[in-house]
C-alpha atoms as an extended CHARMM CRD file, in Angstrom:
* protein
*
       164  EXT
         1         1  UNK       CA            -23.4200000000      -22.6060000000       27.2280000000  PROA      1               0.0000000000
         2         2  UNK       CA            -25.2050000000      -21.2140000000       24.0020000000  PROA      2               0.0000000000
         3         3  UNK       CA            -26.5090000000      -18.3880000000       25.9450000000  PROA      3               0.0000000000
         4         4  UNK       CA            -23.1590000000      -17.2710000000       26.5870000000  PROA      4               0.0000000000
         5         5  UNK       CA            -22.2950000000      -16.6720000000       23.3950000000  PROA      5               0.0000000000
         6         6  UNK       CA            -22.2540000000      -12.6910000000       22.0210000000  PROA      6               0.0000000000
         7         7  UNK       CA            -21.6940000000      -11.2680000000       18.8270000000  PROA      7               0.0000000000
         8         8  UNK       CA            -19.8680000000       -8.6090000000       18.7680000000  PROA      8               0.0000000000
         9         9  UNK       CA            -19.9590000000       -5.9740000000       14.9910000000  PROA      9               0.0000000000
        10        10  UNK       CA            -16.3330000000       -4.4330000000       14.5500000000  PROA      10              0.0000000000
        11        11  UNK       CA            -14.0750000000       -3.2930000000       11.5690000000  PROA      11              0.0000000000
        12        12  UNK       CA            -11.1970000000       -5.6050000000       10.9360000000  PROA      12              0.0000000000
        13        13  UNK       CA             -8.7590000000       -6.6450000000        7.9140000000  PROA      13              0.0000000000
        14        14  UNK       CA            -10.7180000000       -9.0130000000        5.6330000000  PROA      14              0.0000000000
        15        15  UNK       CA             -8.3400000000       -9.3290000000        2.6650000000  PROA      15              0.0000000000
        16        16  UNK       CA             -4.9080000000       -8.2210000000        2.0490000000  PROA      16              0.0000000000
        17        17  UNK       CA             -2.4630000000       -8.6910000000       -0.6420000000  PROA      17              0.0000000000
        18        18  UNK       CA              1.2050000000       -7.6850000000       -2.3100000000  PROA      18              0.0000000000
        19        19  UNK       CA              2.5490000000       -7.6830000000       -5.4810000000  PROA      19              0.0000000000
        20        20  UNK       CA              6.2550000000       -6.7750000000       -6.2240000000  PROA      20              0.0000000000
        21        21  UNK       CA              6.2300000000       -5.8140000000       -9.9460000000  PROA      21              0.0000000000
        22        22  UNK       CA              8.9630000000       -5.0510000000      -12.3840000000  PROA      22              0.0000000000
        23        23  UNK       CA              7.6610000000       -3.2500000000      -15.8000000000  PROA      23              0.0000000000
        24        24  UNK       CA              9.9240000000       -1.8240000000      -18.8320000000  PROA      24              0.0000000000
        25        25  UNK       CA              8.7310000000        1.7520000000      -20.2910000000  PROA      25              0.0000000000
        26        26  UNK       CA             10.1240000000        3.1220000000      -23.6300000000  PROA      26              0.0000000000
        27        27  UNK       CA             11.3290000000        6.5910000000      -23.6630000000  PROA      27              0.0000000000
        28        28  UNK       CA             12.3900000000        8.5660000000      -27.1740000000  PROA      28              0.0000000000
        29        29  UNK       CA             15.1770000000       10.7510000000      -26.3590000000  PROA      29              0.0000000000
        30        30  UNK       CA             16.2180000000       11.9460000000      -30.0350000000  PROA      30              0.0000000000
        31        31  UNK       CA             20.1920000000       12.3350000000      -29.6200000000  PROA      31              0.0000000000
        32        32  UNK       CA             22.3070000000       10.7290000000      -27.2000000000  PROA      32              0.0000000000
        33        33  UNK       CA             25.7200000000        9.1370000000      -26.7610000000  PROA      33              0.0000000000
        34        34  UNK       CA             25.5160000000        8.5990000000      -23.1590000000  PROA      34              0.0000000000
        35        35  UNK       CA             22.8980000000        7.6970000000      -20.3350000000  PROA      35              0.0000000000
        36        36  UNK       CA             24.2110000000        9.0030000000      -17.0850000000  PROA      36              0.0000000000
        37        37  UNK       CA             21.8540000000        7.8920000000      -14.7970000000  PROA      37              0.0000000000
        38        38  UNK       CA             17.9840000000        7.8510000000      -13.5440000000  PROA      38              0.0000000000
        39        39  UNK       CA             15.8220000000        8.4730000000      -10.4940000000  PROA      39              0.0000000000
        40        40  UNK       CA             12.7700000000        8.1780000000       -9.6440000000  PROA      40              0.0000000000
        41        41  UNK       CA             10.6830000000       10.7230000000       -7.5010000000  PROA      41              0.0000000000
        42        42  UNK       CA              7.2560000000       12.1810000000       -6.5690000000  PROA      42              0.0000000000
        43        43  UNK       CA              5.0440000000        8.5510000000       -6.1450000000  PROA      43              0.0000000000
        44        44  UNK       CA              1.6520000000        9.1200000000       -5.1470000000  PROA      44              0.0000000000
        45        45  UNK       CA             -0.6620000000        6.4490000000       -5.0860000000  PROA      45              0.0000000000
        46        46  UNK       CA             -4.0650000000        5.5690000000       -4.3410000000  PROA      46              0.0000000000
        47        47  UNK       CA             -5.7650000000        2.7840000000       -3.8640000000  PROA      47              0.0000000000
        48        48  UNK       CA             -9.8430000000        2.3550000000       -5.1170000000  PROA      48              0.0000000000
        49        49  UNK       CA            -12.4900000000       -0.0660000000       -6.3490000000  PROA      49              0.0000000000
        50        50  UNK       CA            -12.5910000000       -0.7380000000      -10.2540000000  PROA      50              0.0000000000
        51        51  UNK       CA            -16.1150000000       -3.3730000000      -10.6570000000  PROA      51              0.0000000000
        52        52  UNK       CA            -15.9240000000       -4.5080000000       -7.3200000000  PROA      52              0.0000000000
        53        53  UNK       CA            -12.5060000000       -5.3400000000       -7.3290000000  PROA      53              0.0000000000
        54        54  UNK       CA            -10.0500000000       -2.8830000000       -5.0820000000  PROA      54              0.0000000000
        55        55  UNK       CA             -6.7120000000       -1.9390000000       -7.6560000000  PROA      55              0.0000000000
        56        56  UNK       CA             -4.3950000000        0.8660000000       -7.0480000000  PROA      56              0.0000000000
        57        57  UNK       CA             -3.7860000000        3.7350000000       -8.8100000000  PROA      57              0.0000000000
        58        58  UNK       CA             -0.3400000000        5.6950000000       -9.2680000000  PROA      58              0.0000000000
        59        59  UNK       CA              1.8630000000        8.0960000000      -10.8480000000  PROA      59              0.0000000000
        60        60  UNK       CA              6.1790000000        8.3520000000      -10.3540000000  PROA      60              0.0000000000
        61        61  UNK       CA              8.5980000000       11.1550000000      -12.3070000000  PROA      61              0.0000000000
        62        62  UNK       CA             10.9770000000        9.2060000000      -14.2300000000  PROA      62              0.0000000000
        63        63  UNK       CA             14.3530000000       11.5460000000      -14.9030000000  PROA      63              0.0000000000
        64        64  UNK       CA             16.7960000000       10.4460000000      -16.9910000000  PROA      64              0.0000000000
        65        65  UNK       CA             20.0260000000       12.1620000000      -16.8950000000  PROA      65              0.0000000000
        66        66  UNK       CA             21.7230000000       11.6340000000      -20.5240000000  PROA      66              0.0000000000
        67        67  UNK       CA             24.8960000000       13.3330000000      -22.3910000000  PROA      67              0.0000000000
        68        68  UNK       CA             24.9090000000       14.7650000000      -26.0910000000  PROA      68              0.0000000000
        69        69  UNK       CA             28.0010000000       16.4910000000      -27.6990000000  PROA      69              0.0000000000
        70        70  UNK       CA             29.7200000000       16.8520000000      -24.1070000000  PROA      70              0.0000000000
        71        71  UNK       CA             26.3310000000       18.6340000000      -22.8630000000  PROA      71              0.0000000000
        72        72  UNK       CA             24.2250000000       16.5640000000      -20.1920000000  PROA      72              0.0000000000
        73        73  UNK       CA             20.5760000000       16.9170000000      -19.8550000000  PROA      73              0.0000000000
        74        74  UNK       CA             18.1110000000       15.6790000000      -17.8790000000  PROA      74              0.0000000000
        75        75  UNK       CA             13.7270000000       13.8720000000      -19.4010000000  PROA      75              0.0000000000
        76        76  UNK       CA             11.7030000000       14.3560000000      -17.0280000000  PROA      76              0.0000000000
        77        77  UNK       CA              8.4550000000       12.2520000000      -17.8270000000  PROA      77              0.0000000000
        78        78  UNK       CA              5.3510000000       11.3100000000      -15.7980000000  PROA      78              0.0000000000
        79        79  UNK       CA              4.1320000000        7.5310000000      -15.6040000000  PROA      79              0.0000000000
        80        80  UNK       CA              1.1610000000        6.1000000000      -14.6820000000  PROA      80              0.0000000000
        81        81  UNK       CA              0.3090000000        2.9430000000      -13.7300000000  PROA      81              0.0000000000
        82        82  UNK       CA             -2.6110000000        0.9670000000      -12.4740000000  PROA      82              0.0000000000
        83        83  UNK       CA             -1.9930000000       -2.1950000000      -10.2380000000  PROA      83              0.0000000000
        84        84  UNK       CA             -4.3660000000       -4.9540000000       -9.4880000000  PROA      84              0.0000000000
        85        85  UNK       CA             -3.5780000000       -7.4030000000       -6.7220000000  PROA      85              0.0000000000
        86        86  UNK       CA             -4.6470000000      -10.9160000000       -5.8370000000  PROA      86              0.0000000000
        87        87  UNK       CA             -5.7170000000      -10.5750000000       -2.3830000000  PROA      87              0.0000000000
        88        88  UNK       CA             -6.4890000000      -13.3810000000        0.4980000000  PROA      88              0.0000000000
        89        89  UNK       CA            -10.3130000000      -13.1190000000        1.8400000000  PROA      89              0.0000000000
        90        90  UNK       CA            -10.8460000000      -13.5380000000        5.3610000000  PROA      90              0.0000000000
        91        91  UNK       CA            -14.4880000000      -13.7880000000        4.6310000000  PROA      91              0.0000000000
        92        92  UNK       CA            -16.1560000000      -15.5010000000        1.4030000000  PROA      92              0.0000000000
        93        93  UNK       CA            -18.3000000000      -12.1580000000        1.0930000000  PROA      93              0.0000000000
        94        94  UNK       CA            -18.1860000000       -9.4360000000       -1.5800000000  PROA      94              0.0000000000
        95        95  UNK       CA            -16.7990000000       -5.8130000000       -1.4060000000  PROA      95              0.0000000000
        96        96  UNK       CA            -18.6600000000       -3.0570000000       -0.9620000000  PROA      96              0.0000000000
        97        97  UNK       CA            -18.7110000000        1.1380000000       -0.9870000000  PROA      97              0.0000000000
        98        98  UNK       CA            -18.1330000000        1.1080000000        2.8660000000  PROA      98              0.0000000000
        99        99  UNK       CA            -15.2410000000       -1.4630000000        2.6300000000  PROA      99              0.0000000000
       100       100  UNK       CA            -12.1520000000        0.7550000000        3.5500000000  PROA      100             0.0000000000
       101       101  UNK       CA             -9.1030000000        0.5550000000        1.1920000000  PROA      101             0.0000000000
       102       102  UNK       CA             -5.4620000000        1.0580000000        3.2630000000  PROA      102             0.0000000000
       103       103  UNK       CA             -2.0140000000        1.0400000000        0.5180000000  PROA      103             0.0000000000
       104       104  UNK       CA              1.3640000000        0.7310000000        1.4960000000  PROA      104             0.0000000000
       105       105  UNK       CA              4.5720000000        1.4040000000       -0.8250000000  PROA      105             0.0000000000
       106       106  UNK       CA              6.7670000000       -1.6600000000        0.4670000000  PROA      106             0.0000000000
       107       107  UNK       CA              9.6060000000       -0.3290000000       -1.8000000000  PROA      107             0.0000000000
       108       108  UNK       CA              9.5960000000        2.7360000000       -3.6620000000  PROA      108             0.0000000000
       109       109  UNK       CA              9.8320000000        2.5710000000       -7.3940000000  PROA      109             0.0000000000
       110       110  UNK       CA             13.8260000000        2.1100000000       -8.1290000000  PROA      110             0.0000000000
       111       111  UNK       CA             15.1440000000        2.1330000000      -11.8940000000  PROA      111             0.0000000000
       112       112  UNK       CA             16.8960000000       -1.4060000000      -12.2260000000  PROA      112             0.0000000000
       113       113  UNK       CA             18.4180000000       -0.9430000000      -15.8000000000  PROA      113             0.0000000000
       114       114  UNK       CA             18.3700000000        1.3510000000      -18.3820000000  PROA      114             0.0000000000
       115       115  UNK       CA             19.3940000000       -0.2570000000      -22.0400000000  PROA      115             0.0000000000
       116       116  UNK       CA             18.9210000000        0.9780000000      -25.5200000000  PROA      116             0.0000000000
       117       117  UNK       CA             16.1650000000       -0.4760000000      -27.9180000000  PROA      117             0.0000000000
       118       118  UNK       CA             16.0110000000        1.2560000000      -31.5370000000  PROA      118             0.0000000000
       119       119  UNK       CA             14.9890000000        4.6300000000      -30.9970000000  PROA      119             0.0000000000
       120       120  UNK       CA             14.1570000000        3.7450000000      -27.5780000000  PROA      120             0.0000000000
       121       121  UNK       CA             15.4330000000        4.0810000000      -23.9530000000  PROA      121             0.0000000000
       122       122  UNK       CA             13.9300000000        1.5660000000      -22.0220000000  PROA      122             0.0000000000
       123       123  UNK       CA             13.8960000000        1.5410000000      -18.3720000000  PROA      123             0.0000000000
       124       124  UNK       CA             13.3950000000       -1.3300000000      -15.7560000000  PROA      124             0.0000000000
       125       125  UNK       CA             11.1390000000        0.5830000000      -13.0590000000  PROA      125             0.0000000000
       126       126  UNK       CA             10.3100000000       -1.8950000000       -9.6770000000  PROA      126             0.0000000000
       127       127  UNK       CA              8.4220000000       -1.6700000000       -6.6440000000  PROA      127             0.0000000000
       128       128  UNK       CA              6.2370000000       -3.3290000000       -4.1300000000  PROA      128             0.0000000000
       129       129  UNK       CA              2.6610000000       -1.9960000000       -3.0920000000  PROA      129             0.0000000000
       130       130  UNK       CA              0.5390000000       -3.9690000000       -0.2840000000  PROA      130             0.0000000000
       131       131  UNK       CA             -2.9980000000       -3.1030000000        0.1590000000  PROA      131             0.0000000000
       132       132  UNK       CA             -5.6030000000       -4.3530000000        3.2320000000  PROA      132             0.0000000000
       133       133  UNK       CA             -9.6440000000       -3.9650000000        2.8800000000  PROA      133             0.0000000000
       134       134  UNK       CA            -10.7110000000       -3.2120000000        6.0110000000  PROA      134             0.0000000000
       135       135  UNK       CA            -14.8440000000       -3.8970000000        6.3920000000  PROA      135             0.0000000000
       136       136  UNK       CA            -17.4660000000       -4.7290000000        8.5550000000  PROA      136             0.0000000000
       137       137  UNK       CA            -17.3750000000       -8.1910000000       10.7470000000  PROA      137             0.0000000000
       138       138  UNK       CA            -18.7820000000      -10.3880000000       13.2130000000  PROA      138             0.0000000000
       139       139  UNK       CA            -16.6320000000      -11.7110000000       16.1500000000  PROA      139             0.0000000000
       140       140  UNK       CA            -18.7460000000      -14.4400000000       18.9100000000  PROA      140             0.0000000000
       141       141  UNK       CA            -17.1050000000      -14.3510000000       21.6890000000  PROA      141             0.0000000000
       142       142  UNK       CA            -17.8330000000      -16.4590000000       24.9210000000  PROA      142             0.0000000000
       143       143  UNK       CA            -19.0360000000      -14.7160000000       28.0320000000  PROA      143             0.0000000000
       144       144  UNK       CA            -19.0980000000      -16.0110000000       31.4580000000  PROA      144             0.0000000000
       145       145  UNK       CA            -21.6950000000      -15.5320000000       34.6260000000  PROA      145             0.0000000000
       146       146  UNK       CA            -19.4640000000      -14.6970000000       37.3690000000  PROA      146             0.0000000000
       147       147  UNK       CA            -20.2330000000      -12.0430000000       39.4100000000  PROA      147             0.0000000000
       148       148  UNK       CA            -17.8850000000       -9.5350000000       40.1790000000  PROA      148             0.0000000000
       149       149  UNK       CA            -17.4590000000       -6.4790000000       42.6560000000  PROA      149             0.0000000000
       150       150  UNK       CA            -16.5620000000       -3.6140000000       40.8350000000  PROA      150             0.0000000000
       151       151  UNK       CA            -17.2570000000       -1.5260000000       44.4970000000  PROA      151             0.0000000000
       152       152  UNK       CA            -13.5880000000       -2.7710000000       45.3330000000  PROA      152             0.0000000000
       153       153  UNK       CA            -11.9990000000        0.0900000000       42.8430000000  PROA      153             0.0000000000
       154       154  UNK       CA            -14.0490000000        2.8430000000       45.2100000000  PROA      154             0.0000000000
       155       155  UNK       CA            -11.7390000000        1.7700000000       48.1190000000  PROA      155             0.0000000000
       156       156  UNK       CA             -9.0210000000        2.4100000000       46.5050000000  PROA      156             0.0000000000
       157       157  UNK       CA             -6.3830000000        4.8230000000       48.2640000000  PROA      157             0.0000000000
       158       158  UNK       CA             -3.5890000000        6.8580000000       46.8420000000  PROA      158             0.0000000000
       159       159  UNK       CA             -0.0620000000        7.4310000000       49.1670000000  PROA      159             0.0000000000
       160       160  UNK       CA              0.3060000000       10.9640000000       47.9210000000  PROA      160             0.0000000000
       161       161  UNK       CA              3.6330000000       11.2010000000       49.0670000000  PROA      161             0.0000000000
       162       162  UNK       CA              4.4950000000        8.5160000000       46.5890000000  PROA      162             0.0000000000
       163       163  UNK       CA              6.8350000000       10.2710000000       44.2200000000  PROA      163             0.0000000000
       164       164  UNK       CA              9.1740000000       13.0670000000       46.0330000000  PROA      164             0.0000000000
């Protein structure tokens, strides 16, 4: 029976993770009696290895829409943010260069709340990233002895007339 076994090399998921996160950022707007209302656009994200350990990488344009003396306008600012992620091993082994990263945005970054803080505007930003290493890995797989007659597929005959 051991000589049955094979080993086969293949790539396959060997860790994966989520993490739902919900941050505050301050933003100085210097005059303003009213906030009217804030999206969130452009997220690109990337996902790479920071010593050894795979994080991800991102940016999102924050625009807050805001009214001053009966006149609206609209801060745009760029964040940045850098996300690390506790991830379950499928193998007790190490990452490495040739370890392929794969992200996914679960949910997009959505403002939650936007409330006033001194000077400040703070914004509730949240969103849900899930990221798989794909690597190297051994699969043993059992084989059996039987002989079989592949010559049968040669004898094969197609009704032509089939489909009319």
């Amino acid at each position: 029976m051991a000589n049955n076994i094979r080993e086969i090399i293949t790539q396959a998921v060997i860790a994966k993770g989520k993490k739902r996160t919900l941050n505050k950022y301050p933003f100085v707007i210097e005059n303003y009696d009213k906030i009217l209302g804030c999206w969130i656009t452009n997220h690109r994200y990337n996902a790479t290895f920071k010593k050894g350990q795979p994080i991800v990488l991102g940016t999102f344009d924050v625009h807050l829409w805001y009214n001053y003396n009966d006149d609206s306008n609209i801060l745009k600012q760029t964040v940045s943010y850098m996300n690390e992620l506790d991830l379950v091993k499928k193998e007790s082994r190490n990452f490495d260069e040739n370890d392929e990263l794969m992200v996914v945005c679960n949910r997009e970054p959505k403002c939650i709340s936007v409330n006033k803080s001194d000077e400040n505007v703070l914004i509730e930003i949240e969103k849900e990233i899930s990221l798989s290493v794909v690597g190297k890995t051994t699969m043993r797989v059992e084989t059996k002895n039987e002989k079989e007659s592949w010559d049968e597929l040669d004898n094969i005959t197609v009704d032509e007339n089939f489909i009319k």
